[in-house]
Structures are given as structure tokens and as C-alpha cells.
KOLTOR-306528 format. One record per residue (C-alpha): residue in three letters; x, z, y. Coordinates in steps of 0.25 Angstrom, whole numbers, padded with zeros to 4 digits, always signed. Each point is the difference from the previous one (the first is absolute). Layout:
BEGIN
ALAXZY...
END
This chain:
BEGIN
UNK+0138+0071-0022UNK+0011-0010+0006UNK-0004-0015-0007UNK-0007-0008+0012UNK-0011-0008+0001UNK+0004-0013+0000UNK+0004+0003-0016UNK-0015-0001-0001UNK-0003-0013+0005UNK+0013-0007-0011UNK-0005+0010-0011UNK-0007-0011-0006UNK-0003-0014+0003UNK-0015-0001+0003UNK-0005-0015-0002UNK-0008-0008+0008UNK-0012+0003-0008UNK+0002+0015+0000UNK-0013+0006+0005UNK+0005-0003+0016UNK+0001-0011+0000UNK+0011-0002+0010UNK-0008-0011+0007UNK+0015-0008+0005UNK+0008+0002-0010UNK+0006+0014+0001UNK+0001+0001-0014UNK+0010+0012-0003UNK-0002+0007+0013UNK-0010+0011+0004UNK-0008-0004+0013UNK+0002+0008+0012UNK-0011+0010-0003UNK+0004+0001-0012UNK+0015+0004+0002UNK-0006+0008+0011UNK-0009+0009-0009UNK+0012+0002-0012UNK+0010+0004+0011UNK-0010+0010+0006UNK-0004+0004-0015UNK+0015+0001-0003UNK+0006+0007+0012UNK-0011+0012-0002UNK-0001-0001-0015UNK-0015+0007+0001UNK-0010+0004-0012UNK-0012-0006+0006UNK+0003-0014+0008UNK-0013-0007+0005UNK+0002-0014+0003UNK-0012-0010+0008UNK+0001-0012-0001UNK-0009-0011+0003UNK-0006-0008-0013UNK+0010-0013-0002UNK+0012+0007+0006UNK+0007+0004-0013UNK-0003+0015-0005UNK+0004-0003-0014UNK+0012-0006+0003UNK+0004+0012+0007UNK-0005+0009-0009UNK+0006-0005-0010UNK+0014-0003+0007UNK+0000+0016+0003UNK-0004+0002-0015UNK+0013-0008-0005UNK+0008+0008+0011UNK-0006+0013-0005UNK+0002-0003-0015UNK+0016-0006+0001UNK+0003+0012+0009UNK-0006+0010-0011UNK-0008+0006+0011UNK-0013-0002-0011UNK+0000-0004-0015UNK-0013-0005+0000UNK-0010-0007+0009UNK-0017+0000-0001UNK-0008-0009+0007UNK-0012+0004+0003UNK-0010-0014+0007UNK-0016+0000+0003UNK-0003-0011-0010UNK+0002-0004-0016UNK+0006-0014+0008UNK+0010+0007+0008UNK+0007+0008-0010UNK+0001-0014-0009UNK+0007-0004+0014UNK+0007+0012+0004UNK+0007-0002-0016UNK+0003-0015+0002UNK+0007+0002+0014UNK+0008+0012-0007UNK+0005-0007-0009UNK+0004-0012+0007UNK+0012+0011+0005UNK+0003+0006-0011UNK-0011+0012-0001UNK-0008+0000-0012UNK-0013+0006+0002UNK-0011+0003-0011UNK-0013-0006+0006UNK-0006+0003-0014UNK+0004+0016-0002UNK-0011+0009-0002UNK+0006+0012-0006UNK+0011+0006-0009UNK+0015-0003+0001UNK+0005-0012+0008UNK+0008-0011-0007UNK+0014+0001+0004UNK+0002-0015+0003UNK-0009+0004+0015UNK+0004+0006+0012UNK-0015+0004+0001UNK-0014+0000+0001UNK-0011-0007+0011UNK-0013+0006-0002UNK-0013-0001+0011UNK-0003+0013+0008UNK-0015+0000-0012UNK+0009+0003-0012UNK+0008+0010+0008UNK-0014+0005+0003UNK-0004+0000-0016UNK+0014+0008-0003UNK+0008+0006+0011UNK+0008+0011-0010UNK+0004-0012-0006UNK+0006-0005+0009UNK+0005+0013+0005UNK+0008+0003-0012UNK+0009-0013+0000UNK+0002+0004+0017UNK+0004+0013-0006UNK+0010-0007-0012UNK+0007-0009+0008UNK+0004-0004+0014UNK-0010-0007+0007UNK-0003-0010+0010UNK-0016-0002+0003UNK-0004-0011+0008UNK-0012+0002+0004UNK-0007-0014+0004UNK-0010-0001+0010UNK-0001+0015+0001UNK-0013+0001+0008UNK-0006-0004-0015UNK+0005+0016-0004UNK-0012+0003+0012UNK-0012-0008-0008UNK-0004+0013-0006UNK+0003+0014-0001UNK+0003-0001-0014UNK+0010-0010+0002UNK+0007+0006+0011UNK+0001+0013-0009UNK+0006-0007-0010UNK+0010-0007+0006UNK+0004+0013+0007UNK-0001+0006-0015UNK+0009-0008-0006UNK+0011-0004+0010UNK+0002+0012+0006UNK+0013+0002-0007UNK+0006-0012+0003UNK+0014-0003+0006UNK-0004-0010+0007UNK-0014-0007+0006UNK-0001-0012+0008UNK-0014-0003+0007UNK-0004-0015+0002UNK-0013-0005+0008UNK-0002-0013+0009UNK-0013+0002+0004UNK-0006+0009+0010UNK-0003+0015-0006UNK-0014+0004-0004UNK-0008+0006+0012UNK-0006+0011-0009UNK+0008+0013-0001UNK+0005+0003-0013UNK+0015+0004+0002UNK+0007-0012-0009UNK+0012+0010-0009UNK+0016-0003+0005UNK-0005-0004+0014UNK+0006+0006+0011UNK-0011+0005+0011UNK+0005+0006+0014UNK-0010+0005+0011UNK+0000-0008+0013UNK+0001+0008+0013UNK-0018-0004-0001UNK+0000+0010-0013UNK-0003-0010-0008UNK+0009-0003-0013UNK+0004-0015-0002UNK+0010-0005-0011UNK+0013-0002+0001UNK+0007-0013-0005UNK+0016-0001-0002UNK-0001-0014+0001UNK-0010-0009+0006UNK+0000-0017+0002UNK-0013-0002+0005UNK-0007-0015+0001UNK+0005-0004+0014UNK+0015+0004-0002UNK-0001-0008-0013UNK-0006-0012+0006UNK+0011+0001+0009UNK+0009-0001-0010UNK-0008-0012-0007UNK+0001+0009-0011UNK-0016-0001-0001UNK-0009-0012+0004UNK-0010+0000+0013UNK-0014+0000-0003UNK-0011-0009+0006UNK-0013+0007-0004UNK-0012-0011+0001UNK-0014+0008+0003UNK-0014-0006-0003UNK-0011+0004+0005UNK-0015-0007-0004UNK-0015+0003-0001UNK-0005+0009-0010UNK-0014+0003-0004UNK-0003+0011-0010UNK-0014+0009-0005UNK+0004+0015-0001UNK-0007+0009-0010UNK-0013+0003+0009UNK-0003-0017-0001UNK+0004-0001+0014UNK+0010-0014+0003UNK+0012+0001+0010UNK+0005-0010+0005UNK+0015+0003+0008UNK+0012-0007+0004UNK+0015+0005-0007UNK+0009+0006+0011UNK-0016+0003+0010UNK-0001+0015+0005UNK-0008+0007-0012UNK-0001+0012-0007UNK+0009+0005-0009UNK-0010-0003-0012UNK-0002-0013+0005UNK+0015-0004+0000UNK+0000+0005-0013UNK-0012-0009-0005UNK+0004-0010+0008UNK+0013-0001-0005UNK-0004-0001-0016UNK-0011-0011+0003UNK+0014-0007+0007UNK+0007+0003-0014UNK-0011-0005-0010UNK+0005-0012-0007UNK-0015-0005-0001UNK+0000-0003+0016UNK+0008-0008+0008UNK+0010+0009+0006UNK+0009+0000-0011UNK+0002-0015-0003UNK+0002-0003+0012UNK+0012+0010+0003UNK+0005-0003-0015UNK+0000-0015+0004UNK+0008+0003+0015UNK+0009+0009-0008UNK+0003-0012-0010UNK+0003-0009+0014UNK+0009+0010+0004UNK+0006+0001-0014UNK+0004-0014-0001UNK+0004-0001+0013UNK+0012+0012-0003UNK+0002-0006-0012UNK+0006-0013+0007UNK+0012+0010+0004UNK+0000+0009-0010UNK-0006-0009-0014UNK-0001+0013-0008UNK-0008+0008+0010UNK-0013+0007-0008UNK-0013+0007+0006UNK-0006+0012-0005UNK-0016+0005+0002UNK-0001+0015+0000UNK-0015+0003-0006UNK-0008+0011+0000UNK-0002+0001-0014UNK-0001-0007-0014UNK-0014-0009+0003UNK+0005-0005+0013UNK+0013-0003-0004UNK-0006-0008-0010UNK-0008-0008+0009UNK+0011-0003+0011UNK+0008-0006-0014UNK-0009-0010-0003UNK-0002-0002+0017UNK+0015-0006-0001UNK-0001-0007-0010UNK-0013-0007+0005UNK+0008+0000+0013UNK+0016-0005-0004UNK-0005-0005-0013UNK+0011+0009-0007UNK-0003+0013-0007UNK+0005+0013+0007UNK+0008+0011-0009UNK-0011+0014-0001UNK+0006+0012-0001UNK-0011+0008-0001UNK+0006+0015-0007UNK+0013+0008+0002UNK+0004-0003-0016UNK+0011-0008-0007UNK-0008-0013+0000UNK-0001+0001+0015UNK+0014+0003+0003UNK+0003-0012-0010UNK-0010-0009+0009UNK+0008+0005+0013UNK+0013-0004-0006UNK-0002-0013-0004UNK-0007-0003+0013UNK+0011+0005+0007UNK+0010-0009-0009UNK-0010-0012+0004UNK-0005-0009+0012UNK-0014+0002-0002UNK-0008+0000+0011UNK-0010+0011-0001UNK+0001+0016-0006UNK-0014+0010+0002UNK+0003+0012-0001UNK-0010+0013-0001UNK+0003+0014+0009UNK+0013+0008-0001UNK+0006-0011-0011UNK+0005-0005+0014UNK+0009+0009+0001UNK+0008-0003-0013UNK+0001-0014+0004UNK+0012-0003+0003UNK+0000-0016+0001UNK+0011-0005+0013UNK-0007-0010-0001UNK-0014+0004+0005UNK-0001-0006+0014UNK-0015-0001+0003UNK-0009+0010-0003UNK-0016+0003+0002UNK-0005+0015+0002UNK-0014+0000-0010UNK-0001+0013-0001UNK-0009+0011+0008UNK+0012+0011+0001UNK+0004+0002+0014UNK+0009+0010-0001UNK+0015-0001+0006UNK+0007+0004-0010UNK-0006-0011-0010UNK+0000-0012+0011UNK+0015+0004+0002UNK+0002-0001-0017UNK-0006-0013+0000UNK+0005-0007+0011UNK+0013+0005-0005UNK-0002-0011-0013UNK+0001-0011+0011UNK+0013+0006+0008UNK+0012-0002-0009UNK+0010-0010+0005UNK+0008-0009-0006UNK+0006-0007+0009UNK+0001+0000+0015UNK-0012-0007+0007UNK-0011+0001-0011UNK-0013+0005+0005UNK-0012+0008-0005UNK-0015-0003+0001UNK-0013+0010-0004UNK-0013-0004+0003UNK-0009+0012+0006UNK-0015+0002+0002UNK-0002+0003+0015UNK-0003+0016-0004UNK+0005+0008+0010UNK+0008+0010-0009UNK+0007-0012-0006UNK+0003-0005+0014UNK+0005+0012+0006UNK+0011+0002-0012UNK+0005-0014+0002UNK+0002+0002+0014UNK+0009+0013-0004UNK+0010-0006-0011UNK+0011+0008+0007UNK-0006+0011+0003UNK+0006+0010-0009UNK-0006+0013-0003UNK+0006+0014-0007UNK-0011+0008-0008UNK-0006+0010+0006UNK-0003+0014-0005UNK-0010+0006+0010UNK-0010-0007+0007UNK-0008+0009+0011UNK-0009-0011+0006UNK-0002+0003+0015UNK-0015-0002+0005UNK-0006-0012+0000UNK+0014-0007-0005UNK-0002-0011-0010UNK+0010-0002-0010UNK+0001-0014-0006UNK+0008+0003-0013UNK-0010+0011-0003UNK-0005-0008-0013UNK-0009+0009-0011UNK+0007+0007-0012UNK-0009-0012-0008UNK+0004-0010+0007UNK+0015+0003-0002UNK-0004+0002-0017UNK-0007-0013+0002UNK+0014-0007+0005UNK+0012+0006-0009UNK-0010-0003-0013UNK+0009-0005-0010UNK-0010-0006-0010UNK-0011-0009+0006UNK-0010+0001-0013UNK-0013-0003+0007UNK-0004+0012+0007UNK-0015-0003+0001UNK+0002+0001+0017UNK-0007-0014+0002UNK-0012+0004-0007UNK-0001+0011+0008UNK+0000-0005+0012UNK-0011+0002+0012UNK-0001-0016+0003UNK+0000-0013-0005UNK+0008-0012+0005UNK-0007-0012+0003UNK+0009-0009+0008UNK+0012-0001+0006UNK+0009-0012+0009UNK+0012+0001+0006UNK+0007-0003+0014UNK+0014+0000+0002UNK+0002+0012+0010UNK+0013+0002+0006UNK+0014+0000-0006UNK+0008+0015+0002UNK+0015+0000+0002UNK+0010+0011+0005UNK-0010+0006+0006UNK-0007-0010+0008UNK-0013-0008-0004UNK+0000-0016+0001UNK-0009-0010+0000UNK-0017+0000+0001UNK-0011-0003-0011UNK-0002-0013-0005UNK-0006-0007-0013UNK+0006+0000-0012UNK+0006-0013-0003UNK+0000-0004+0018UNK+0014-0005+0005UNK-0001+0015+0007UNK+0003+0006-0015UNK+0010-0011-0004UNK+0010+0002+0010UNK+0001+0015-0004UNK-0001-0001-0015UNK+0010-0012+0002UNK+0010+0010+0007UNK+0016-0003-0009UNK+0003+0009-0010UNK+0014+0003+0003UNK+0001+0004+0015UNK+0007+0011+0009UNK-0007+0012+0003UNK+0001-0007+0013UNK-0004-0010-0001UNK-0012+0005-0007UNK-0004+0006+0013UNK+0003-0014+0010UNK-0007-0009-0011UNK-0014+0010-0001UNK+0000+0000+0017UNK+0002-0016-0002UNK-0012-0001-0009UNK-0008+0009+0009UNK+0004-0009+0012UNK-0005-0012-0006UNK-0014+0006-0006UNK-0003+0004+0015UNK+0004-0014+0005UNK-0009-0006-0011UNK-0011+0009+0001UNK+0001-0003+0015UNK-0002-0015-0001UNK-0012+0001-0009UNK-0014+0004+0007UNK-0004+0016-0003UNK-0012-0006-0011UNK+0012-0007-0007UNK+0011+0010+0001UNK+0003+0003-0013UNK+0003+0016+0005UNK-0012+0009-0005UNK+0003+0012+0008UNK+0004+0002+0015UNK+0006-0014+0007UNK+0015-0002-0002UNK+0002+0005+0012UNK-0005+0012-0001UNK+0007+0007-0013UNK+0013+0000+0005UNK+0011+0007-0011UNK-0001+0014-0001UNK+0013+0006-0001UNK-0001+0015-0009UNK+0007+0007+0014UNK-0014-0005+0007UNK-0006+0005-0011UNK+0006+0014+0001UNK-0001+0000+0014UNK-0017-0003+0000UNK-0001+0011-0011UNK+0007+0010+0009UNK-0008-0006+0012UNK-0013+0002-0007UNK+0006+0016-0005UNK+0002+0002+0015UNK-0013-0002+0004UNK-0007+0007-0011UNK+0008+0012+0004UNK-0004-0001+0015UNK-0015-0003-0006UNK+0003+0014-0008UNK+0001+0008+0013UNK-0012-0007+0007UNK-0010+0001-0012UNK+0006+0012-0006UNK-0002-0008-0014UNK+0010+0003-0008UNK+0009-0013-0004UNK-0006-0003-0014UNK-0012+0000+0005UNK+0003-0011+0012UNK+0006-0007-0012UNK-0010-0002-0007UNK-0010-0003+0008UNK+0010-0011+0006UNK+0001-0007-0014UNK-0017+0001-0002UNK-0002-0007+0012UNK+0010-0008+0000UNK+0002-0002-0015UNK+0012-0001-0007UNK+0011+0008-0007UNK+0009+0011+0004UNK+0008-0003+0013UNK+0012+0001-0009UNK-0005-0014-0007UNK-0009-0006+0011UNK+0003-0014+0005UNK+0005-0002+0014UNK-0016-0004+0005UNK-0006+0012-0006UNK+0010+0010+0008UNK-0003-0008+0012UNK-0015+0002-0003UNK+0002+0013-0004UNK+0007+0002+0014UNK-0008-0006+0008UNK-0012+0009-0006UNK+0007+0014+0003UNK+0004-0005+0014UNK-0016-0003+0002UNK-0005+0012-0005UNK+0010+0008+0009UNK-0006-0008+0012UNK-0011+0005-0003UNK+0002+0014+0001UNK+0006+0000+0013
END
């Protein structure tokens, strides 16, 4: 084929609110990654192209660019768009059509009306009825855009079908913006090649990974804010715990922990919602139409945080509680609008797609990577150059660690041989992976099951995690030391971001310096003492403390999961993988003692 690429960028004139979103004004023109990927596409003309791209960077336009490219060349006749949500087809069908590709949202089966171009459909229906699907592959010419492709790895069943009914397609191109699932269910049209380990990875065409688009400004830098706080909860047996969010604990214990945090009847909760109001009025002085979106557990909780904003803002938050035409309706209209507040149950935050969404609070007890990375990726969408994001964390471990690895990009993996005593931090359970990529969010009972019940809760402002590094100590809610971070501008360089945070730092140690220690308004370790942890010393004190378990290994002849083990029982705390820099020093500092010993 001889026609270039750049006939795909002026094949149509995308407009400003194209899904994009050019954020300066390149209406009409591709961005680079964009105009990288069609050339690449183009040049090779492949069956199976699998493009990663981070949530916020543009897939749809890109999609839908090489779709009209496809279709004008008469390379396909028809396109199918296959998305994870009821939402997100509505979506995909919108933004088609803003081009001049009329896709059927509504088709279920029988002959498609010759006024469309095609069909969009979610990965469940194909599930329902693959040979239908299969057949109008078969009739015509088809280009399958495969949406958030790691959707087709959710069940068997569903990966099946998808292979069942688009096997015969002249064309397929693979979407996803978010980190592939760490189970090992191979995902259909994805490429996997075995590294020189053995091991089989996936293999992307195209990738434009988090840190190359914030580069670009292509996506906004996020600030996560993490609150820690005093929890107090009676398990099953009658027995009441008490325990502090982010302390060395057991795994259980986080867990309890962390829903007692989450109950709207304690305090943790307001007080969080209230800091994320402050934050949210202070972004909206330079963007007025910035929105906030709470991502809740399930329907009762969501409920509850509703009424907790309007008792907070004295304005109602929009409730989206089910993945259903009313709900998509809410989501629409909240988009069109300035109101302050939307709450939001499960994997619904997945087909949101508001630009405007800026500030965000995690309420939901899912710590796997591949649903922290679909929610922050509401928040990340750039309109214009300088605009910043906010999400408001619970100090959990899990949650921290993901936010320290926003770049980090990561291919999925077929085999996994776990070596001795290695601990694997993605290695979440099939139920907890069900529990994330649920599409409905009917009540599912869970809360009435669980071993515990919350008694109260408060909340301390923690610490502030940006790039990589952490900032700032703990402090009150509502103390000067939590002002000057929530009253950080909302339109700054990603820069500047970083200088402003080591300022604010600065200042709370010189304040909390002039105060005596009864009045410091620090609840942990003095200023002076909880310098910011870059992720490189992170990395470096994991491997320090491997090192030594390793050396241990040979002196005790106890294999490595065993030293492990008992590292985190005595010292408390969760995998190494997770653990806060305190608890690998502890932790280091134990093994170095018990090798003394035994010399």
C-alpha cells in the first residue's frame, strides 16, 4: 500500500471535544503518539495490532482515526466495537459518529440497518452469543476493536468467545491503558514471546506508558494525599482491636482496619470528604468546572458518603450506583455540568469518563493494580496544559506502593515459577480479581459477612506521594500543616508540582521545630526524623533486606520463606514488597541480630 500516514491525521477534522481532548488546541491533528502508532500500523499493515496506552492519552481517537483510515481505503467494510461496560459502548458510538462512523450501540441480533457502519457491543454479549457475532465477521470485512482487551481475560467463557467469534476477522486492534491482570489466563489476539528467563510475556506494537505522556502534558500529574488515623474494631470472637492505619500489622488486620477507616458511621470518612471538598475548591479557582468523584465499595456505603457531602458542601452529590441506562444518563449530565460531587460504586469507574474529574477519594477495599490504575485513570485526562490531579488514599500499604509506581509499566505474564521464599506483590486471589472487574454492584451481602465490626475511626493527614517520593509528616485535620498541602494551585508544572511539595515540607519542619515536642502538632517520628523516601531507596532497602535474608539462608539452612515469615511475625507488617521504609529497616535490623547470634 503506497498512501502515507500523514493522509490519516487530515482524513477528518477531529474537534476539540472529540474524545482527546487535544488539551491546547491541536484540534485537526493527531498527537505524537498517536501519529507514531498509525505510521507504525500503516507501514506493517498487521492482522492483530496491540496498542498500550495509558488512561487519558487518547486510544479512542486513535482507534477510531485508523478505523476511518481502514474504511476510506476499503481495507474493511465494516467495524465492531467490542468495550467492558454498557456505558462505554454508548461512548464508543457517540465519538464514532462525531467522524462520520455510525455505530449501533443498540443491535442485538438480525441484519444490521444499512444507514451504520457498525456495531459496539461489551465483551458480556459477545459472551451471550459469539456465533452471532462470528457470522457478520464471516459476511463482511471487519475491523474488531477490542477495548480494554484484558476485559476478554475476566473468564474463560469470555476469552473463548471473543476467540469464537472474531477469529475470522480481517482486521483486530487491541486497546488497554491499564496494567494487565496478574493471573494467567492467556488474553486471545495478544502476541506472547518467551524471554531469554523462559518465561512468556506479551507483546505490545505500540506502547505510551504514564511517564512519556506526562512528558508530553498529554496527561495530568497526580498528588495522592494518604490518611492514616486510629481505628478500633470487635472481631467475631468479641475481642476489641485497636490499631493505627499505615502500623505494622497482619494482613487480616489491615484488612479490618482499613473497612473500619471506610465506615461512614466513624469519623474517618468525613473528615477525608471534608479535606477533599478543600482541595476541590481550591482547584476549582483555576479550573471553575473541576468535579470530584468518591469510588465506594458497594451501594449502602455509597449512599452514605452522598448524604456525607451534602451534610459537608451543603450541595447534593450525583449517585451512580448501577451500570444501566439511568446511570450512564446521571454520568452524562454530571459531565455537561459544574456540580461539585459524583459517587460512584466498583468497576462503574471505569466508564466514567468526565475530563473534568480532578479530585478523587479511593473508598473501596480492592487493592489490586489493575483496578487502582483504572481508577486513578478517571482523574488523569488533560485539558489543557498545567491542570493537576488529586486522589485521597487511606495509608494501606498496597495502595501506597501502586501510587509510588504510576510509571511502572508492566507486560502480562504467562508463567510464573515462584522461586523459594520470593514474594510476589501482584499475586492477588482469583476472588479478589472477580470482586474488582464486577460489573453490577447489587449488594452482594459481603458486609454482613464480615468477621468484625467497626466501632470508630479518625483521621490524621499522613503524608503527600508525588513522582515517587513522599512529602510532608502527620498532622491534624484542619492544622495549618494540612492547609498548606490541600491549598497546593490547581494548575501547575509537573515541576513545579515537585519544588512546591519540598517547600511545604520545609516549612512544616521549621514550624514543627519552633513549637515544644508536647505541642508539635506531628503525631509520628519528629520532623526531623522522617525525611522523604524517594522509591529508589525504597528499592535499594528491599534488596538490602533480600541480601541479607539470602546470607541468613546459608547460616541457618532455613529456607527463604521461612526467614520471611518469621521476619514479618516478629516484626509485623506486610510483605516486603509493600512494607513501609520502618518496617524493612526493622525488619533489617532483626535478621542482622539473629545472624550475630549465631556466630
Amino acid at each position: 500500500m503506497t498512501t502515507t500516514a500523514s493522509s490519516a491525521s487530515h482524513s477528518h477534522h477531529l474537534s476539540p471535544a472529540f474524545p482527546g481532548r487535544a488539551p491546547w488546541g491541536t484540534a485537526g491533528k493527531l498527537r505524537a503518539w498517536q501519529q507514531g502508532a498509525m505510521e507504525k500500523y500503516i507501514q506493517a499493515q498487521p492482522r492483530d495490532f496491540l496498542a498500550v496506552a495509558t488512561p487519558g492519552a487518547g486510544k479512542t481517537t486513535f482507534a477510531l482515526t485508523l478505523a476511518s483510515w481502514l474504511l476510506h481505503h476499503h481495507v474493511v467494510q465494516q467495524v465492531t466495537v467490542v468495550a467492558p461496560t454498557e456505558h462505554l459502548k454508548k461512548q464508543w458510538a457517540e465519538a464514532a459518529a462525531r467522524i462520520g462512523i455510525k455505530l449501533d450501540p443498540e443491535y442485538s441480533a438480525g441484519p444490521l440497518g444499512r444507514e451504520y457502519d457498525g456495531v459496539a457491543v461489551t465483551y458480556a454479549g459477545v459472551g451471550v452469543r459469539p456465533m452471532l457475532h462470528r457470522n457478520r465477521v464471516e459476511q463482511r470485512k471487519t475491523l474488531v476493536i477490542l477495548d480494554e482487551i484484558h476485559h476478554a481475560g475476566d473468564s474463560k467463557s469470555w476469552g473463548e468467545a471473543c476467540l469464537e467469534a472474531f477469529e475470522p476477522a480481517t482486521r483486530r486492534l487491541a486497546l488497554t491503558g491499564t496494567p494487565f491482570r496478574s493471573d494467567t489466563n492467556p488474553i486471545p489476539f495478544v502476541t506472547y514471546e518467551e524471554g531469554d528467563d523462559g518465561i512468556r510475556r506479551s507483546s505490545a506494537d505500540y506502547t505510551y506508558g504514564y511517564g512519556s505522556a506526562l512528558a508530553d502534558g498529554v496527561v495530568r500529574p497526580v498528588i495522592f494525599m494518604s490518611y492514616s488515623g486510629n481505628m478500633r474494631w470487635r472481631t467475631k470472637a468479641g475481642d476489641e482491636i485497636a490499631a493505627r492505619l499505615g502500623e505494622p500489622m497482619t494482613k487480616d488486620a489491615i484488612s479490618q482496619a482499613w473497612r473500619t477507616a471506610l465506615d461512614p458511621r466513624g469519623e474517618w470518612m468525613p473528615s477525608v470528604l471534608r479535606a477533599a471538598d478543600q482541595r476541590l475548591t481550591e482547584v476549582r479557582k483555576a479550573i471553575p468546572d473541576a468535579g470530584a468523584l468518591v469510588i465506594a465499595s458497594d451501594q449502602e456505603s455509597a449512599r452514605a458518603y452522598a448524604k456525607l457531602i451534602r451534610d459537608i458542601t451543603g450541595h447534593k452529590a450525583t449517585l451512580v450506583l448501577s451500570d444501566d441506562a439511568g446511570a450512564s444518563q446521571r454520568i452524562d449530565d454530571f459531565s455537561a455540568s459544574d456540580d461539585r460531587w459524583m459517587v460512584a460504586v466498583r468497576m462503574v469507574s471505569e466508564g466514567v469518563d468526565v475530563p473534568r474529574l480532578a479530585v478523587g477519594v479511593y473508598a473501596t477495599t480492592i487493592s489490586t493494580p489493575l483496578f487502582f490504575a483504572q481508577a486513578v485513570g478517571r482523574f488523569v485526562r488533560s485539558r489543557r496544559r498545567g491542570e493537576t490531579a488529586s486522589v485521597f488514599l487511606p495509608t494501606v500499604p498496597d495502595l501506597l506502593g501502586f501510587a509510588n509506581e504510576m510509571e511502572r509499566e508492566r507486560d502480562h505474564v504467562l508463567d510464573k515459577p515462584k522461586k523459594e521464599g520470593e514474594e510476589d506483590p501482584y499475586a492477588e486471589s482469583e476472588k479478589e480479581m472477580d470482586e474488582a472487574n464486577k460489573q453490577q454492584d447489587e449488594d452482594t451481602g459481603e458486609q454482613d459477612m464480615l468477621p468484625f465490626e467497626a466501632l470508630e475511626s479518625d483521621a490524621v493527614f499522613d503524608r503527600v506521594m508525588y513522582n515517587g517520593a513522599e512529602f510532608g509528616m502527620q498532622a491534624h485535620p484542619g492544622s495549618e500543616e494540612e492547609q498548606d498541602y490541600l491549598g497546593i494551585p490547581g494548575l501547575l508544572e509537573p515541576d513545579q508540582v515537585q519544588l512546591l511539595l519540598q517547600k511545604r515540607q520545609a516549612r512544616q519542619i521549621a514550624h514543627s521545630k519552633k513549637k515544644p515536642a508536647e505541642e508539635a502538632d506531628l503525631l509520628e517520628l519528629p520532623a526531623e526524623r522522617r525525611p522523604v523516601v524517594s522509591h529508589k531507596e525504597m528499592m535499594e532497602l528491599r534488596k538490602k533486606l533480600n541480601t541479607l535474608v539470602g546470607a541468613y539462608v546459608h547460616q541457618s539452612g532455613k529456607p527463604h520463606g521461612v526467614i520471611h515469615s518469621e521476619l514479618r511475625r516478629v516484626c509485623g507488617g506486610p510483605p516486603s514488597a509493600e512494607a513501609t521504609a520502618g518496617q524493612l529497616r526493622q525488619r533489617i535490623a532483626k535478621v542482622q541480630e539473629w545472624a550475630t547470634r549465631m556466630r
